[in-house]
N, C-alpha and C positions, 0 to 999 in steps of 0.2 A: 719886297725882300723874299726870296726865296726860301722851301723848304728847310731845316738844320736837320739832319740823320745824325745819331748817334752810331757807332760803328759797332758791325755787332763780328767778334772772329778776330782772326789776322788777314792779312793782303798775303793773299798765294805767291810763293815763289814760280812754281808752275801754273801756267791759266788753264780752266778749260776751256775747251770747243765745244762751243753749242754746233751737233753735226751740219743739222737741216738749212741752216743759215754759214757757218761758217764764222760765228760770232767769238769771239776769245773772250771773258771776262776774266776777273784778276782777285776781285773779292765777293760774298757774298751778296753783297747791296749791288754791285756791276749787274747781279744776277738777278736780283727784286727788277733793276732798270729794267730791264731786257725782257721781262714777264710783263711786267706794268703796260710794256709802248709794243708788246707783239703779242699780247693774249691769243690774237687770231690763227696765229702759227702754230700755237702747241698742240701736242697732239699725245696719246694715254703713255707714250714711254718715253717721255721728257725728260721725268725725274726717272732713272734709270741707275745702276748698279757704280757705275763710273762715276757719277754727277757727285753721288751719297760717301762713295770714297774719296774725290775729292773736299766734300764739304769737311769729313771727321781729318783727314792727313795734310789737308795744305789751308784748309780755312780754320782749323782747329774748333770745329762745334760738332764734338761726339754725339752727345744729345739730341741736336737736331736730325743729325744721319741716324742715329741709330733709331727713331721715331719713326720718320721715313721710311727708313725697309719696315718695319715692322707693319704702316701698311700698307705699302707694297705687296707684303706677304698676305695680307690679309684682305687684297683687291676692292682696297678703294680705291675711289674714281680718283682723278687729277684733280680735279677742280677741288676736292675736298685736301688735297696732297700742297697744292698751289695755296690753298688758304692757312694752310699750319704754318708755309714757309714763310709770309709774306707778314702774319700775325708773328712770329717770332724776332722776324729781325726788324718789326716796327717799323715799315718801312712807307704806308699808306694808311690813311685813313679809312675805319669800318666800311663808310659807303661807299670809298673805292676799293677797294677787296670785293665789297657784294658785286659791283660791275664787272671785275676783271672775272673772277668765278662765274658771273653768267655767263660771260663769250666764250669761255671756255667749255661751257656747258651746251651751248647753243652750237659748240664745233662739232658733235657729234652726229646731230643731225645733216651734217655736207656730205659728199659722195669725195673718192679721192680724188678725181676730175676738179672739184669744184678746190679741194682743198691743197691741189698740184697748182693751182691758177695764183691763188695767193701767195703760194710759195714763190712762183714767178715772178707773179706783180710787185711783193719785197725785191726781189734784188732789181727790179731795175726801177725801182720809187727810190734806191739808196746808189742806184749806178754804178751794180754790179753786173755788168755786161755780158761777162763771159758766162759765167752762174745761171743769167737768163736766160740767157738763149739756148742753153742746155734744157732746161727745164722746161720751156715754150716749146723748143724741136720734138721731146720727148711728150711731152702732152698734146700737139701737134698729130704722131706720129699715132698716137692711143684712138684720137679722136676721129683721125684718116680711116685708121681698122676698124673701129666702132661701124662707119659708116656704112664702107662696104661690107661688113657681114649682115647690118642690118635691110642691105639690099635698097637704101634710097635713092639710090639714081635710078630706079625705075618704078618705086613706089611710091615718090613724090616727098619733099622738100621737110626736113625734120629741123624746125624752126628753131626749135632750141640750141640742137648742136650746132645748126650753122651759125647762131649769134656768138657761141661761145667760140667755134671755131675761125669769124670773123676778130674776132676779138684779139686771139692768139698771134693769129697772122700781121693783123696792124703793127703789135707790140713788138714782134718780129722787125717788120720792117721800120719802127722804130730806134731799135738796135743797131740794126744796119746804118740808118742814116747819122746815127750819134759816133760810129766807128768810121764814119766817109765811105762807105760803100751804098752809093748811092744807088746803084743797078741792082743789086739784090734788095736792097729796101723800098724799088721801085716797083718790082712781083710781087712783096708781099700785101704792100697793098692794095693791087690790083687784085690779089684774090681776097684779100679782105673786104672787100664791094663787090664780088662778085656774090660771096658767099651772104652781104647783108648790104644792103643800097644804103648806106649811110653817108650821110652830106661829110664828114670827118673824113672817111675814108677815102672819096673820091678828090676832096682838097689836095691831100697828101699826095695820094699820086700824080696830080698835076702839079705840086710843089717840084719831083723828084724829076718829072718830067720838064719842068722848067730849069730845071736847074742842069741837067745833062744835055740838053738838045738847043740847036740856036735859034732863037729867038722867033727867025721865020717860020722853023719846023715846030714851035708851041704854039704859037698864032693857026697854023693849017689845021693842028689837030684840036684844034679848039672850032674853028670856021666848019669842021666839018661831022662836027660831033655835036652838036645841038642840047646833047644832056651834060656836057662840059659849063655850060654857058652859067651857069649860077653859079657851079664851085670855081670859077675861075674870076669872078666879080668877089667871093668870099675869099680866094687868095690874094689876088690885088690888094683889096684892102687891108688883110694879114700883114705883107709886105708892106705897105704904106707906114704901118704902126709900129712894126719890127726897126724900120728905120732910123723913124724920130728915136724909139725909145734906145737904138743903139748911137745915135748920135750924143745924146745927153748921158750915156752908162759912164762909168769909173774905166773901164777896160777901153772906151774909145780914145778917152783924154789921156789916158798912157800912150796910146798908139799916138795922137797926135802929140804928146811929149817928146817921144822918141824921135818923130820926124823932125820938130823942132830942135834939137842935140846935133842929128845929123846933119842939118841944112845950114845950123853955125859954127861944123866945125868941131863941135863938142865929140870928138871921137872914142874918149877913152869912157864918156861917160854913158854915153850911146851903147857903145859895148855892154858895157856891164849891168844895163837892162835889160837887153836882150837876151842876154844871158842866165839874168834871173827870172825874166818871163819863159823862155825857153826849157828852162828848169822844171815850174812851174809845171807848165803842158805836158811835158812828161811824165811829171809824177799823177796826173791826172787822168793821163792816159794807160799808165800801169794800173791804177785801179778801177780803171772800166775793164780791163781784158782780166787782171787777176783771176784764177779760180779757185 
């Protein structure tokens, strides 16, 4: 059985928006959730002026706002800000408080590079698409300028940035490939192995590459590339297992339902699955591109 919370406030008529995410909560406890499962994201002006007037005008807990600014004003850290809120509305237990306050204390120590990448890596762990790849282009775009001013393309190979900029890239063309843009997801990770020789990275690109070119012209470029030859034995059997396990998925025996409808005739009823699955994909696909 699950946790019982006791409710602490009213449910806001107006929500806020957590900016950095894009998150709308509705009551205080929304807002414990959302601290609890994203400690990593926060960052020292979380709790901020907005948040505290929201908490006293729509959640109705003066006391807790007014607590809050106070130190605010008197600059304490978040984590000790994060522990008043989360002890007040009872919302975790002591040893989880002490965990959520560490990471958020352990966040200080990241550079904004490291902590633009989590921001990243959140919207597209939640398949927010358009959100990502804003974030990814622009940390992308940081880590490009970084490099040339530090002059490596003739001082030789700065291992870090290019793991992290390998990194970006793939996620990139991860993006792309979840949105069917499969040619731009097919650069990205060709410079994502350019910039880190990982077995992942070079799969993918022969996935993108099988997937757009016919069959003879993925065979050639495999015959005649020799360092192809093991990521194309680890996508083979990718594919292999992709198959069975969509042969047996819930989503295929719809698909084969629907052919069954159609092939007895069953027109009206055929219809109005398609149309509910059609639906579906839609609304699945406005919130990958939402921003």
């Amino acid at each position: 059985m699950g946790r019982i919370y006791q409710c602490v406030g009213h449910y806001a008529e107006t929500a806020y928006t957590i900016k950095r995410t894009w998150i709308h909560v509705h009551c205080v406890e929304e807002l414990c959730y959302y601290i609890c499962n994203n400690a990593y994201l926060l960052e020292g002006d979380f709790i901020n002026q907005e948040m505290l007037l929201w908490l006293d005008s729509e959640c109705m807990l003066p006391a807790l706002a007014k607590t809050l600014r106070a130190q605010i004003r008197q600059g304490v850290r978040l984590e000790a800000q994060i522990r008043l809120l989360l002890e007040t509305v009872h919302y975790c237990p002591a040893e989880e408080i002490d965990a959520i306050v560490g990471m958020i204390a352990a966040n200080d120590s990241m550079n904004t590079k490291q902590k633009n990448k989590i921001r990243a890596d959140y919207f597209l762990k939640n398949e927010r698409y358009a959100l990502a790849l804003q974030a990814y282009e622009e940390l992308a775009e940081e880590l490009e300028e970084e490099q040339k001013e530090n002059g490596n393309e003739k001082n030789g190979k700065d291992e870090k940035n290019d793991k992290l900029m390998a990194s970006v890239y793939y996620n990139m063309g991860v993006i792309y490939a979840h949105l069917f843009l499969f040619g731009q997801a097919g650069e990205y990770f060709k410079m994502a192995y350019e910039k880190q020789e990982k077995e992942e990275y070079q799969v993918a690109y022969l996935a993108i590459r099988r997937i757009l070119g016919p069959d003879a012209e993925y065979l050639r470029l495999i015959g005649e590339n020799e360092e192809y030859y093991q990521a194309s034995r680890v996508l083979e059997h990718m594919m292999d297992k992709t198959d069975k396990d969509w042969k047996t998925s819930e989503e295929h025996l719809r698909f084969m339902e629907m052919r069954r409808l159609r092939e007895t005739g069953s027109i009206e009823a055929y219809t109005r699955q398609v149309e509910q699955m059609n639906s579906a994909y839609k609304e699945l696909y406005r919130n990958m591109v939402i921003e």
